[in-house]
Structure formats: structure tokens, C-alpha cells
Residue, then its C-alpha position, 0 to 999 in steps of 0.5 A: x777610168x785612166x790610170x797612169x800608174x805614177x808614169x805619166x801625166x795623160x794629156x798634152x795639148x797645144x791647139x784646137x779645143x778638148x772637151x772631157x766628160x764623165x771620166x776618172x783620171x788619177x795616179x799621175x807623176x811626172x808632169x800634171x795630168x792635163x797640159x793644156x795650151x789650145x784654144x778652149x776647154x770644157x771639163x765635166x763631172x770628171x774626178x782627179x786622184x792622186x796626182x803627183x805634180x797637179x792635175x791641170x795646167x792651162x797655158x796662153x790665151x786658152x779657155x776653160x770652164x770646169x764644172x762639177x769636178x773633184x780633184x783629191x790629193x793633188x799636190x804640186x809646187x804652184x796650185x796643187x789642183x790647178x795652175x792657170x798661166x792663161x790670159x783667157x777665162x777661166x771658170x770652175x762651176x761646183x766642184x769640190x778640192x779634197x787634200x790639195x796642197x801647194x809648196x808655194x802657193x794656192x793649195x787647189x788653185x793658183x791664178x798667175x794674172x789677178x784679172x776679170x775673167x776668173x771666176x769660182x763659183x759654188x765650190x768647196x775645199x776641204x782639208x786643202x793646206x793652206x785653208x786661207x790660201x785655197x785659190x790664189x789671185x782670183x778678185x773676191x766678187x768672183x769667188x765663191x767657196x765653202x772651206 
């Protein structure tokens, strides 16, 4: 368990690769709790809480699959879970976004670039404002979601 105590984002990376597995990550403030702007990224069955300014920022050319993961009451300007500035792939594999919610746009996700290569695949969203607009710019072959 990480606990930032409303203080802190956790994490700030902007090369090689990150892999975060089986972890509790919540009370963030400041900035998201993982900025990530290296080469690729796995997380796995880890759990976001709580966080401030959005749990995950993926920049660049970075990759990054996340699966089995939840985020709850993450609350950020674009993407209230997640915001995705990345040209590379990026995939989210049966994970669940509880209370997300956005000023702007994308209450759990928000995608910059509308390309291949973005998939959500076997996810849920649940009490996200706005419902409708869950996961902003992503092709809707490649969405697959429960609200």
C-alpha cells in the first residue's frame, strides 16, 4: 500500500520501462499519481484511490497496457482516471473506473490522438460524470464497456 497522503503524486518517469503489479496506490494531490513518459509500461491488478489530480498521465512515444485495474474517485481537468498524450499503444484489459470524473473531458479516459492502437477492452464504468463520455476519442471497434 502507497499512501501520498494528499502531498504527492508517486511517480515520475521519463525513460526505460516500469512494471507495477499488485499494489494499492491512493490519496495523491498535487500532480497524478504515475507520470509516465518512458518507453513502455505494464500495470497489473493495482488499484488507484483517491486521487486528486488523476491517477495516470502516459506521454511521448510511451506504451502501456493496464489490466485488471480500478481506479475510484479520480478527479482531474482531462481524463479523470487517465489521460493519454501518447502516439504509442496504449490498452486497458478488464478494469473497472468507479466515481471518475473530468472538468473537461473524458471522466475515466481521455485519449489526445483518436488512432489504432487504443484499445478498452472488457471494462466497466460505474457512477463516472459524464456516463456518455467515459472514454473520450478512442474508435468504437476498439471499445468495449459496461456503464
Amino acid at each position: 500500500d502507497i499512501d501520498c497522503g494528499y502531498n504527492c503524486g508517486l511517480l515520475y518517469q521519463d525513460s526505460g520501462r516500469l512494471i507495477i503489479s499488485e499494489t494499492n496506490i491512493y490519496r495523491t494531490d498535487i500532480s497524478r499519481a504515475i507520470d509516465f513518459r518512458g518507453r513502455s509500461a505494464i500495470i497489473d491488478d493495482t488499484s488507484f484511490t483517491d486521487n486528486k489530480k488523476g491517477a495516470i498521465d502516459i506521454y511521448g512515444s510511451a506504451r502501456m497496457i493496464i489490466s485488471k485495474c480500478t481506479f475510484e474517485y479520480s478527479y482531474a481537468d482531462y481524463g479523470g482516471a487517465i489521460r493519454s498524450e501518447t502516439i504509442g499503444n496504449v490498452k486497458f484489459e478488464c478494469c473497472s473506473f468507479r466515481h471518475c470524473q473530468a472538468k473537461y473531458l473524458g471522466a475515466a479516459v481521455y485519449f489526445k490522438f483518436r488512432k489504432y492502437g487504443q484499445y478498452v477492452k472488457e471494462c466497466e464504468c460505474l457512477d463516472c460524470i459524464s456516463d456518455n463520455e467515459a472514454i473520450f476519442n478512442v474508435y468504437d471497434d476498439d471499445l468495449e464497456m459496461n456503464i
